[in-house]
C-alpha positions, 0 to 999 in steps of 0.5 A: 500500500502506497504512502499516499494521500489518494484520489477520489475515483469517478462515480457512476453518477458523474461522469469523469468528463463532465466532473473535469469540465466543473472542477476546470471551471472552479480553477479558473475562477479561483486560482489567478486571483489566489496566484496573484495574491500569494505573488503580491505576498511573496513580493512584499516578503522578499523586498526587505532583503534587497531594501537593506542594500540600501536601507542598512546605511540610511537607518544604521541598520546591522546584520544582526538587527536585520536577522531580528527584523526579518525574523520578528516579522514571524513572531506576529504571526505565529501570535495570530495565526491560530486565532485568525484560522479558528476566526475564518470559519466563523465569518468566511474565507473571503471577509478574513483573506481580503481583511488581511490583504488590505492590513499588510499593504498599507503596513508594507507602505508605513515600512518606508517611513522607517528612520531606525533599527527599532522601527523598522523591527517593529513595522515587521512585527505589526506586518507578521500580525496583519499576515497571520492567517494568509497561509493556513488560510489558504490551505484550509480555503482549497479543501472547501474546493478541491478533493485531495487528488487534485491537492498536490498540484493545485498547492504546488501552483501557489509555491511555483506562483511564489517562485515568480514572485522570487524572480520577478521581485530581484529584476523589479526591486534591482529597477526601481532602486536603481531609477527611481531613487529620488522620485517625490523626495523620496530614497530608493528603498523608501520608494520599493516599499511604496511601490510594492505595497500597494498592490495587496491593498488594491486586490484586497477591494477586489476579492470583497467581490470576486472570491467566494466562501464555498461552493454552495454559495456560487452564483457561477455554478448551477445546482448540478455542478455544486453537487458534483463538487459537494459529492467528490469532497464528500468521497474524499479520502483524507482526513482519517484521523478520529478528532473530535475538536480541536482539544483531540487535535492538539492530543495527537503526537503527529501535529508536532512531528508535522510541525518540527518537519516544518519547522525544518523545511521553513528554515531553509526556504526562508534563509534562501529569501532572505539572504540570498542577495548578501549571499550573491553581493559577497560573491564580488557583484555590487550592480544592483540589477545584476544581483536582482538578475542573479537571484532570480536564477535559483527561483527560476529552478525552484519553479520547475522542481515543483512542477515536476515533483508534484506531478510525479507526487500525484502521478505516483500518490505519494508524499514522504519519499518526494519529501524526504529525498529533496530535504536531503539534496537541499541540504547536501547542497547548502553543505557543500557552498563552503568547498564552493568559496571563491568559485563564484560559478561553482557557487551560484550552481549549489546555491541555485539547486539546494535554493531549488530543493528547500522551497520545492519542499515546501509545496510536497509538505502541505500536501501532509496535514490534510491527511492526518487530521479529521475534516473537523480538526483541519483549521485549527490543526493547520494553523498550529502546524503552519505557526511551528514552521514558522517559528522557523522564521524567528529562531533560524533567522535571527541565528543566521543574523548573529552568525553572520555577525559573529563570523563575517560569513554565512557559510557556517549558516547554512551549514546549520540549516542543513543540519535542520533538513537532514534531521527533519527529513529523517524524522519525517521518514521514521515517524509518520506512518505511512498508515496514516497517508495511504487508504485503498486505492480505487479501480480507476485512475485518479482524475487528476491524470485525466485532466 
């Protein structure tokens, strides 16, 4: 029996054609403008990390204050995140995302009017709280829509919507700094933040609109293609925990393996984010638009990693080896920058498929919890999964800040980070059962090969 999260088969009753021409429909509805604001979140995550370029001098601003600031940012959200989760099910999906989108843009605005360290680490920790809930929100979002089968790619399609942002964020941060410096009085950082903030602000007006909370509320679809997508989530296979609320939830060992997992994963995506271009200027570059260039390299192949390992994890219904094998180059990679040192070439190579590896991680994992908890433990159990991970944010980040500071290097940072993903990778592979993944498989292929 395969470690899988399995797909619901055809029904007699709903012909595969016609559940594929429904379940298309909803996709097109939903998924540009939830692509489009993970983009706009992911942009608005990465621009720190080319603002301290320049905003480190402007606002005295250390390594160590920075790997606070960026690492803070995580704090708030790890607060809220549980609360927001537990509060979406109550009011909707569309009243909670939209509500978030408008706070972290005009947040992501007042960041440009920082003038100290202290500042700038409380605007990030205000912008991790008005975030908190974005993610795990919508992860529990798709599983209002989508079956599990169609779950692996349809999560990989946020993360590969993240990895254009990651390489639209270097060449647009690198352009605007590097022209627009000056523009209404303004410096080249402040101006980056403006730019990018506002975007979030105006999608979320828009989604008040154009999302919907579940499928029985679309005007968009008839009555028939409601009950067909009521009728596959109903079938859906996932979900095999016995929780009977969220005090169960928080009973089952298996959230906290889940959640270090996690943890681990978070740990390597985000210290790629948010040091790759110190990473890339020690090489020797200073041209700012050569560096956003540069730093698109490893997002451009974290884009097709995840492409190809969620169509082979569906194609293949199976999660924890997909999973485990791609920590482990992820941190072989990171481990063997150091040998790299003063190979400019050499290094970007490592750097761009351990880059690859950790954030194509990412997508593989979220296609996990909705597997080990009931359908009535999924919000708050999400959450807390997601608010482990991110602790990631705070602890690792501010470790590679001081690290960096203590030793002028972050080669000895990744080192760590790599140690993170070895031991996650393992625990993942000892201690989550495939038992708790797998159900019978059905006769038929799974739809989403036929679609």
């Amino acid at each position: 029996m395969s470690d899988a999260i399995q797909p619901f088969p055809a029904t007699s009753a709903v012909p595969a054609q016609q559940l594929k021409r429904t379940f298309t429909k909803v996709i097109w509805r939903l998924l540009p403008f939830l692509m489009l604001a993970f983009i706009i979140n992911a942009i608005d995550r990465l621009n720190l990390s080319f603002a301290k370029l320049r905003m480190a001098e402007d606002i005295a601003l250390s390594d160590a204050a920075y790997g606070i600031g960026a690492g803070i940012f995580y704090l708030g959200y790890i607060l809220f995140e549980v609360p927001s989760n537990l509060y979406m099910q109550r009011v909707g999906a569309r009243a909670t995302l939209t509500r978030i989108m408008i706070l972290w843009g005009l947040i992501t605005v007042a960041t440009a009017f920082v003038t100290t360290p202290n500042q700038l680490i409380a605007a990030r920790f205000l912008l991790g709280i008005a975030e908190a809930g974005f993610f795990p929100g919508l992860i529990l979002y798709l599983t209002y829509w989508f079956p599990a089968a169609q779950r692996g790619r349809i999560t990989a399609s946020f993360f590969m919507a993240g990895m254009v942002a990651g390489m639209v964020c270097g060449p647009l941060s690198g352009t605007i700094m590097a022209h627009l410096h000056g523009w209404l009085g303004l410096r080249d950082w402040q101006v980056l933040f403006i730019l990018t903030g506002l975007p979030a602000v105006l999608l979320g007006v828009i989604g008040r609109f154009w999302l919907t909370d579940r499928p029985e509320q679309a005007t968009w679809l008839d009555d028939e293609e409601k009950h067909q997508i009521q009728q596959a989530l109903a079938n859906d296979s996932t979900g095999t925990a016995k929780h009977h609320g969220f005090a169960d939830v928080l009973r089952d060992p298996q959230l906290y393996v889940a959640g270090f997992v996690c943890f681990c994963i978070y740990s390597g995506a985000n210290t790629v984010s948010y040091w790759l271009p110190t990473l890339v200027r020690g090489f020797g570059m200073e041209d700012l638009k050569l560096i956003g260039l540069v730093t698109a390299l490893p997002f451009l192949g974290g884009l097709c990693a995840m492409y190809l390992l969620g169509r082979s994890s569906d194609r293949h219904m199976e999660r924890r080896w997909h999973l485990g094998l791609t920590m482990l180059v992820a941190a072989a990679s990171f481990c063997l920058l150091d040998l790299a040192h003063g190979h400019a070439v050499f290094s970007m190579a490592l750097m761009s498929l351990g880059a690859a590896a950790a954030l194509s991680a990412m997508p593989l994992f979220w296609t996990i919890p909705p597997a080990l908890l009931s359908k009535s433990g999924a919000a708050g159990g999400i959450a807390i999964i997601s608010s482990i991970g991110n602790l990631a944010g705070v602890l690792s980040q501010t470790a590679v800040g001081a690290v960096k500071t203590a030793t002028g290097s972050l080669y000895l940072a990744f080192d760590l980070i790599a140690g993170l993903l070895v031991v996650g990778s393992l625990l993942l592979l000892v201690c989550v059962p495939a038992r708790r993944l797998a159900a019978p498989r059905p006769t038929d292929r799974p739809i989403t090969e036929r679609m």
